[in-house]
C-alpha positions as CSV (number, residue, x, y, z in Angstrom):
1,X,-11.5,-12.6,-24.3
2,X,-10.7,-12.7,-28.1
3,X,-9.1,-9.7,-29.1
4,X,-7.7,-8.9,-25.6
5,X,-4.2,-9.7,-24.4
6,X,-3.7,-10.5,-20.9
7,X,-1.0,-10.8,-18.8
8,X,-0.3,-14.3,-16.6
9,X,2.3,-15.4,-14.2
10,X,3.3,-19.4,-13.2
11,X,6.0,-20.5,-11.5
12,X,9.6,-21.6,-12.9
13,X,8.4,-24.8,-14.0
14,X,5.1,-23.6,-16.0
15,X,3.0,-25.0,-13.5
16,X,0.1,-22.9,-11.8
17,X,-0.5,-20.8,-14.5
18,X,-2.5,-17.5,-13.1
19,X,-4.3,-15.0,-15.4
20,X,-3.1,-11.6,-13.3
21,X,-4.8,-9.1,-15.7
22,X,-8.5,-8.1,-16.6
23,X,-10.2,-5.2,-18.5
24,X,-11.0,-4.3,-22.4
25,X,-7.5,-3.0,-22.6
26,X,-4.3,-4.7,-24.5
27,X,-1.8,-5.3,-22.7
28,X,1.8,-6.3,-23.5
29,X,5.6,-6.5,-22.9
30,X,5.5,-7.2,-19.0
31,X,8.5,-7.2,-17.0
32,X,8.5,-7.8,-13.4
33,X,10.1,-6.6,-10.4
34,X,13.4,-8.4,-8.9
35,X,11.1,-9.3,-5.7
36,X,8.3,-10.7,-7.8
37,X,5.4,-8.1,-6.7
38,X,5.4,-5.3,-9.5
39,X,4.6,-5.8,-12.7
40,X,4.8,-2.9,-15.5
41,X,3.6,-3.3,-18.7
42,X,2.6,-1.5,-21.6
43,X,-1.1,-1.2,-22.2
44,X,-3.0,0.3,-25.4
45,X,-5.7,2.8,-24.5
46,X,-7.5,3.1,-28.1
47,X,-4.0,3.6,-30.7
48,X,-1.9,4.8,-27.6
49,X,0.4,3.2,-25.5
50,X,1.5,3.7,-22.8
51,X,3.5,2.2,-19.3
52,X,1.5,1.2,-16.4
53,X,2.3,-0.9,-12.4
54,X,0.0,-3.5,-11.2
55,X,0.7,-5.4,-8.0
56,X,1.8,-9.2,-8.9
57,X,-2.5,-9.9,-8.0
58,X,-3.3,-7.7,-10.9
59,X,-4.6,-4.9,-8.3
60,X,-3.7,-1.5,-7.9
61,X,-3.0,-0.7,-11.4
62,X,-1.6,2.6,-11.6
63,X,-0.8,4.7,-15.5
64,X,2.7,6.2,-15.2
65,X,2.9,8.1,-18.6
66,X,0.4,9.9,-20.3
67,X,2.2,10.1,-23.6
68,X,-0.1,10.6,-27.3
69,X,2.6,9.5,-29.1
70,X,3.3,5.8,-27.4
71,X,5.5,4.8,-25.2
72,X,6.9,0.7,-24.7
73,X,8.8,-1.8,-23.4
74,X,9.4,-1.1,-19.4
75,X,11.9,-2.6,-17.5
76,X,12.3,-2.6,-13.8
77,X,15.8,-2.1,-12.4
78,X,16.8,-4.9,-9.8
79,X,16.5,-1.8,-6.9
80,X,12.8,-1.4,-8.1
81,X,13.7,2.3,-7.7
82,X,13.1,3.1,-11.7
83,X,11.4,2.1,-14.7
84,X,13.2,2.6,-18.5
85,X,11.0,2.7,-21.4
86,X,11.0,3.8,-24.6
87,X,8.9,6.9,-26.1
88,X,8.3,8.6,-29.1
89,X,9.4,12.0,-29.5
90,X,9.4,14.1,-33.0
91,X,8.6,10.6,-34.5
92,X,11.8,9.1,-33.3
93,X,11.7,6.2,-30.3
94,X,14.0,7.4,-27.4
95,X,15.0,5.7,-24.0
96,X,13.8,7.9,-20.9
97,X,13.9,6.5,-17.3
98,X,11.5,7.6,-14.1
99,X,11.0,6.8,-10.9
100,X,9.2,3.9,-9.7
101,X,6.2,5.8,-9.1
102,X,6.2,7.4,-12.2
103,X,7.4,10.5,-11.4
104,X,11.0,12.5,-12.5
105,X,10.8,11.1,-16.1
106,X,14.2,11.8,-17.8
107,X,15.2,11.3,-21.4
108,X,18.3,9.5,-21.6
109,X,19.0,9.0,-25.8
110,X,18.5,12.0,-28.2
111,X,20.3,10.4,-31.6
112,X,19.0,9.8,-34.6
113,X,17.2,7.0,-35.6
114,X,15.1,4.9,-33.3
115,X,16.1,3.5,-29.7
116,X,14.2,0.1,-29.3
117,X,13.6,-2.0,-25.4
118,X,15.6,-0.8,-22.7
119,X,16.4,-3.5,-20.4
120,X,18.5,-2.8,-17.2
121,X,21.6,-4.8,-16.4
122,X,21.7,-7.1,-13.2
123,X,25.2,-7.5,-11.6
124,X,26.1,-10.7,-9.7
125,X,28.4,-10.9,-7.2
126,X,30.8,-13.8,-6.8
């Protein structure tokens, strides 16, 4: 739909291209689980942002924060245990981290200045 942005999935090589999202809302910044069947996302309700789940079929959508002031940029951590994001507080963009479920949120950066796309590190063993 012109004016919407949707989320898709495809394989490795670009082929099979799937549109996994559908509604009136924007959608952006998707990062999915280690296992391939979460997606989280942040998705505009009017001005607002905020982070949301959807199974890898675009069902089950679930809103984890409830935040007026926007929060962004979700990442999954390779347990799919927790979610990191960033959210405005007192103007300022900080990184918190919650549970997968969207419970226990914790803010992790109080500096000043703003605190941009928390990603989580993935360790391979050799």
């Amino acid at each position: 739909t012109v004016g919407h942005e949707d989320i898709y999935i495809m394989d490795c090589d670009g082929e099979n291209i799937k549109k996994v999202s559908e509604n009136n809302r924007r959608k952006r910044v998707p990062a999915i689980s280690i296992d391939a069947k979460l997606i989280a996302f942040m998705g505009y309700e009017g001005n607002n942002r905020n982070i949301f789940t959807m199974d890898n079929n675009g069902e089950n959508i679930q809103k984890l924060t409830d935040n007026p002031e926007n929060c962004g940029h979700p990442d999954i951590s390779p347990d799919n245990a927790y979610i990191t994001y960033e959210g405005l507080v007192n103007g300022q963009n900080e990184i918190f981290i919650m549970n997968i479920d969207g419970s226990n949120k914790i803010q992790l950066t109080d500096i000043p200045g703003h605190d941009w796309d928390p990603v989580f590190m993935y360790q391979i063993s050799q």
